[in-house]
Structure formats: C-alpha cells, structure tokens
C-alpha positions in Angstrom: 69.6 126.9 139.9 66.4 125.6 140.5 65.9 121.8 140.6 63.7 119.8 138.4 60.0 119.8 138.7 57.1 118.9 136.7 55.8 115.8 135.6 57.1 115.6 132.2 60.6 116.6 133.4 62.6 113.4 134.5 64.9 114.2 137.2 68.8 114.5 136.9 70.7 112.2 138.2 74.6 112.9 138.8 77.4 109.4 139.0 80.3 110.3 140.3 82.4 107.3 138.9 85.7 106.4 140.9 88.8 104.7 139.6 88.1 101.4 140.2 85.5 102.1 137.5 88.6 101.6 135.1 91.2 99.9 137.0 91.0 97.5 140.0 93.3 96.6 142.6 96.1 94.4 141.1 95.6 94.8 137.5 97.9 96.2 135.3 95.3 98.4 133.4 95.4 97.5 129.8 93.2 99.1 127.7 91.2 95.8 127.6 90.9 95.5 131.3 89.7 99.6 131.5 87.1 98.9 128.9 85.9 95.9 130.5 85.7 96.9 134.4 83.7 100.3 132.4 81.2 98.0 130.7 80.1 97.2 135.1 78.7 100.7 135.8 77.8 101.7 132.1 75.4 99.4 131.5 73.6 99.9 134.5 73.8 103.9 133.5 72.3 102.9 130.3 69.1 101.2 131.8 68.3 104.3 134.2 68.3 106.5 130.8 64.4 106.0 130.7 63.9 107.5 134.1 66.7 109.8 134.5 68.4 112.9 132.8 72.1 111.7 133.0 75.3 113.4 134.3 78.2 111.2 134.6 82.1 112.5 136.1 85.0 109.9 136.4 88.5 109.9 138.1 91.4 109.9 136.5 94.0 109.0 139.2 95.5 106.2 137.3 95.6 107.4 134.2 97.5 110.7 134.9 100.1 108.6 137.1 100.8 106.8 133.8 101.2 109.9 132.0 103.7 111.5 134.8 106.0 108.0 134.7 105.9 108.7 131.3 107.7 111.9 131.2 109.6 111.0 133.7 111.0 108.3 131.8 110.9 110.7 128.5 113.8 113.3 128.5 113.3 114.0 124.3 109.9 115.3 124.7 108.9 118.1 126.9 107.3 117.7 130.0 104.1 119.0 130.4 101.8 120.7 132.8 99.7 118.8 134.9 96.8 120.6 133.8 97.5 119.7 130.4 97.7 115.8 131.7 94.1 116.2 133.2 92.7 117.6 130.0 94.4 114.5 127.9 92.8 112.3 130.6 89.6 113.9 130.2 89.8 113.4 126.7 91.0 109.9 127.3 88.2 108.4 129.6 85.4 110.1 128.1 85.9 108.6 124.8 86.3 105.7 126.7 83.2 106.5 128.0 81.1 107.5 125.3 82.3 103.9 123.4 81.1 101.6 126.0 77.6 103.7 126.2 76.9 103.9 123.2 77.5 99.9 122.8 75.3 99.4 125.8 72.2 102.1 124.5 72.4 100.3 121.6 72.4 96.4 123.2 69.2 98.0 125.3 67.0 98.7 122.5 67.0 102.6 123.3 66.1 105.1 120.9 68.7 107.5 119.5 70.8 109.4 122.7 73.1 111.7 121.9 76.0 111.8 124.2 79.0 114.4 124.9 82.4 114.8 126.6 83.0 118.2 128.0 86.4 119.3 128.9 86.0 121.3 132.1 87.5 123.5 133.9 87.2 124.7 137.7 87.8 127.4 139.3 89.8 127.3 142.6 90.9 130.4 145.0 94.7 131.1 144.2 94.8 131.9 147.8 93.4 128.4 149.3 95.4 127.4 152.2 95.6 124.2 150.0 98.4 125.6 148.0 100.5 126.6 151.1 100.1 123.5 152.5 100.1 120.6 149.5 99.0 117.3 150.5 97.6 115.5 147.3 100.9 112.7 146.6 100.5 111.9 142.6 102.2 110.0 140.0 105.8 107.6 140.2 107.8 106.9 143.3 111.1 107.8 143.1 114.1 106.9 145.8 115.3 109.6 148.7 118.6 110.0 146.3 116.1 110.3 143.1 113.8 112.9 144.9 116.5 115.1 145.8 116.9 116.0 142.3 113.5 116.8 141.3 112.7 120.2 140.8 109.5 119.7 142.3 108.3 119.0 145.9 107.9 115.6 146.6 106.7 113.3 150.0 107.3 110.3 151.6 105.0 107.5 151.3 105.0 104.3 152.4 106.4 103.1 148.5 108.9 106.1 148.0 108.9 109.5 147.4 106.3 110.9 145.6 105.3 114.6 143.5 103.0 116.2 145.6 100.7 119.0 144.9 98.0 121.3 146.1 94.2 120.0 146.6 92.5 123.3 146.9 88.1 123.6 147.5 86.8 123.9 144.0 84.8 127.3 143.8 82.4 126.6 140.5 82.4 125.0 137.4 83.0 127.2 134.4 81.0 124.9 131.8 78.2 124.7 134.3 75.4 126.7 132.3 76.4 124.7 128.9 75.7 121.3 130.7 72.5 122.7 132.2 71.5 122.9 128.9 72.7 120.1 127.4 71.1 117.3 130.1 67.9 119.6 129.2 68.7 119.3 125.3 68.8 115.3 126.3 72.1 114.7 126.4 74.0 112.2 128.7 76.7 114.5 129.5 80.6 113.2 130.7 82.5 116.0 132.4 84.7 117.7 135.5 86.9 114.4 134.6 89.7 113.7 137.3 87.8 116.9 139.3 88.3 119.0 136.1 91.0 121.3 134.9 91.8 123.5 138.1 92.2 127.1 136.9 92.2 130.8 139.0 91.7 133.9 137.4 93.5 136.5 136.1 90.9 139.2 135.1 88.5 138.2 132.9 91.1 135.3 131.7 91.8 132.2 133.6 95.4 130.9 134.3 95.6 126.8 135.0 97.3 125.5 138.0 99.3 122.5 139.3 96.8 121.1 141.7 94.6 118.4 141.8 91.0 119.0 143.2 88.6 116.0 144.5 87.0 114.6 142.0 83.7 113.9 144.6 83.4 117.7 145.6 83.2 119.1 142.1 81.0 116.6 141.7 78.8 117.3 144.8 79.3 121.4 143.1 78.3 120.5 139.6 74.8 118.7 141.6 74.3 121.6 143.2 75.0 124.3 140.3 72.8 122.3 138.0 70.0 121.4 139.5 70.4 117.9 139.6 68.0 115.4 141.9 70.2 112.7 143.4 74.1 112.3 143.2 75.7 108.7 143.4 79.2 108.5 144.3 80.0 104.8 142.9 83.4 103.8 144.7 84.8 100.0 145.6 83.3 99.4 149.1 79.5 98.8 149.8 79.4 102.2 151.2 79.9 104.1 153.9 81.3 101.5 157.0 81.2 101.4 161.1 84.1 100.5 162.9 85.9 100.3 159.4 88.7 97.4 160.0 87.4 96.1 163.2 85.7 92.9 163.5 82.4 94.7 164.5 82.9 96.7 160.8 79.1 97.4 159.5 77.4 99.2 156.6 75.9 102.4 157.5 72.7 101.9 155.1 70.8 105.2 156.1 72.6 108.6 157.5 70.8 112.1 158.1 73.1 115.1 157.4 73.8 115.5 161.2 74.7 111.8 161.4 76.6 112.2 158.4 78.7 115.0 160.4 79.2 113.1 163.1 80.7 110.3 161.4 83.4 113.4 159.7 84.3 114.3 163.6 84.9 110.3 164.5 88.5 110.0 164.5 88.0 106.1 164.1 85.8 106.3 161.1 85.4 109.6 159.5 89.1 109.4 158.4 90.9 108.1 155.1 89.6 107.8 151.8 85.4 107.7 152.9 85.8 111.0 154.5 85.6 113.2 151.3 83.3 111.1 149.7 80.6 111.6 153.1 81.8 115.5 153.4 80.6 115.8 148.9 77.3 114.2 149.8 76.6 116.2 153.1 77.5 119.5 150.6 74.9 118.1 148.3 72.3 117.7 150.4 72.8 120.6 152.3 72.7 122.5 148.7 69.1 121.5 148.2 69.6 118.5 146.5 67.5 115.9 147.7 69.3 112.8 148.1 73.2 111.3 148.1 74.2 107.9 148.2 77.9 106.4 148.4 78.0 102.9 146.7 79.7 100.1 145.0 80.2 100.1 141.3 78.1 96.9 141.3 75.2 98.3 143.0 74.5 101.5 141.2 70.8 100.9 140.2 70.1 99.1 143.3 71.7 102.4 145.0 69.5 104.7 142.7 66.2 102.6 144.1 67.0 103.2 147.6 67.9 99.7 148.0 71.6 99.5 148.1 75.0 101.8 149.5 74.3 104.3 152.1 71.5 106.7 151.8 72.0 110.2 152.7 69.1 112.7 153.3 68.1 116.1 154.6 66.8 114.4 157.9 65.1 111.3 159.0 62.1 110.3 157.9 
C-alpha cells in the first residue's frame, strides 16, 4: 500500500488504545468508570479530526476476563469460544467507542463524521511456534485443586492458576482493503479490537482459533497494510523508560530504529510489558511508515506534535 501523499490528502493517523483506556489500576470497571476513563483519549482523537484521517484499535484484556469468570461461574449456558468472546468484546468497546466520539465531535463544533466499528479478523500461521509453546495467561484464577479439573491448560501466576493460550505473529488483516477505503471515504474507523479475531485457513474458508494475538502488532500490521502516516501506541506510562525501576529510571524521548533494537536486546530494560509495544513501532517504521510514538493516554496530541512519549523514527536526524 502506498502511503499518503498530496496536499489535499490529510495523513492517516493509527491510536493503538491500551486497556487503561477503559479501566485503571484499582477500579472495579463499571460501565460508568469505562465510559469516563474513554472520554481522556477520545476527546483528544476528536480535536486531531481536522488534520488527520483516523484509525483507532483498543484492547480488550479486561473485558474478555469478565466474560471468561462469567462462564466459569455459568454451568446453564454454554461456554463459548474465545474467539466468539473477542468478537462480543469488539462489539462491546466499539460501541463504547463510537458513543463517547460522537459526544465529543459534536461538543467540538465538527461537521458531520461518520464513524464505524469493524469486526476483524486476523490471520495467524496454524503452525506458529506460538501454539506449541502458549504463554498468553487470560481470564480467572483458579486454585492448584480448581486447575486440575479444567479441561484446559492453565499456569501459575503469582494470583493462582490461570487459562493460558497461544499468542501467535499476526500475518495480515483480512478487512484491511475495506478500512483502506473507508478512512479514504472519511470515516474514523474502530477495528482489530483486543488484536482482532485470530483465524487460520482452511482453503479458501477461515477456521477461528483459541489464541490471543498482541493487540500493538496488529496494530503496527494494520499501519503498515494501510498506508497510514504515524502510529501512536497510547499505554499508562510516559513512554518508553531507562533503567525502568531503578532510581536512575528516565524517559527515553527520542529513539532511532537501531536504538530502538538495542533497547529489545537489554535484558534490564527491553523486558516486560514495553517490549512488544517498542518491537510494533520498530515493525512500523521499518514498514515505511514514517513515525511511532509510545505514550500516555493523557498525552496523545502532545505525542502526535512531537512533543510528548517517545519518538521513534527511521534514523536520526
């Protein structure tokens, strides 16, 4: 896909919304709470709608854990899939979404923008080492004696014994040429919710999977197979931190792809939760898209000016 040009074209923006876009440490996540963490990062979306063609993806890591206690807890309903869960979640958050946008278009002053949630699926590799190997611990903790009748595997956490499932590479987006057209039709499109429905395929049919796939790389994919200009990954940090938990701990506010590498090989730094989020912006970048930035909820238009998170580019300049 070739990226946006011209100077009547605005460029395409991508947010890749985490969880604590929804739900913050220590709340209980009403549906009060989830719609007013959302109204943080929406309304800032709303006011880059003049410069920007607008992508937005979300997490959905709470939200299916609720769903999962909830069967577990159920036994006069069937239990379903996990990739059922995902689409109900992506149903879910982007209404969610879509309300709090709209509200904050319209408290703007902006002119009629037409808005959509896309269920979505992605492809993954049925034979992704991922699969042979899960690692990706999901929904309610359960006791050693509770665990040992599931009929599912399960692994130990530091709060119990948890479900755990495969978090294979995602491949490509199957919606991605509809969404191309939308953001160029002028919608503000929500999709690849919790990293999207994973499916592999079966001829010319696709089959869904239990797996969960990182909702920043799909995001980083989508960028890339659509064209788009800049991604923001919006998390609950400043960005991308130094020495992360010692007292000489520092925001990185400016990374080139090889530094951005580096910090990946660190054993003190690259690990935990930053480590996918620098790896999606780094497969960006390296995609052609032109910059990446990893940033707080708060600071999302700052982020988008070049004046906030950590910056990552192609190389210094």
């Amino acid at each position: 896909m070739s990226h946006s040009s011209g100077k009547d074209i605005k460029p395409t923006l991508l947010i890749a919304l985490g969880g604590n876009a929804l739900i913050r440490k220590g709340q209980k996540g009403t549906i009060t709470e989830q719609f007013d963490n959302l109204r943080i990062s929406i309304r800032q979306i709303a006011s880059l709608t003049s410069d920007y063609r607008i992508i937005i993806t979300h997490g959905n890591g709470p939200q299916v854990g609720n769903l999962l206690l909830q069967q577990e807890s159920c036994d006069a309903v069937p239990n379903l899939p996990l990739e059922i869960l995902v689409a109900q979640t992506q149903g879910q958050i982007g209404y969610m979404i879509e309300s709090v946008l709209d509200e904050a278009l319209m408290e703007q002053g902006a002119g009629f923008t037409p808005l959509v949630s896309l269920i979505t699926y992605v492809v993954v590799d049925e034979k992704d080492p991922g699969f042979a190997n899960p690692t990706k611990p999901i929904g309610p903790f359960f006791t050693a004696a509770e665990a040992e009748k599931l009929d599912y595997p399960t692994v130990k956490t530091p709060k119990g014994f948890r479900r755990v499932v495969a978090s294979p590479k995602p491949v490509t987006i199957i919606e991605k040429r509809e969404i191309e057209q939308l953001i160029k039709s002028g919608f503000i499109v929500i999709c690849c919710g919790g990293g999207g429905i994973p499916v592999v395929r079966n001829g010319r049919a696709f089959n869904g999977v239990d797996a969960v796939i990182d909702k920043d790389l799909v995001s980083a994919l989508l960028a890339t197979e659509v064209g788009a200009d800049l991604l923001v990954i919006a998390t609950d940090v400043d960005g991308v931190l130094a020495d992360f938990n010692t007292p000489d701990q520092r925001l990185i506010s400016r990374m080139n792809v090889g530094e951005a590498e580096n910090f990946l090989h660190n054993d003190k730094s690259g690990k935990g939760s930053m480590g996918p989020k620098v790896a999606a912006a780094m497969q960006f970048i390296q995609g052609g898209g032109k910059r990446a930035v990893i940033t707080s909820i708060k600071a999302i238009c700052d982020s988008v000016q070049g004046t906030a998170g950590t910056q990552i580019i192609r190389t210094e300049q």
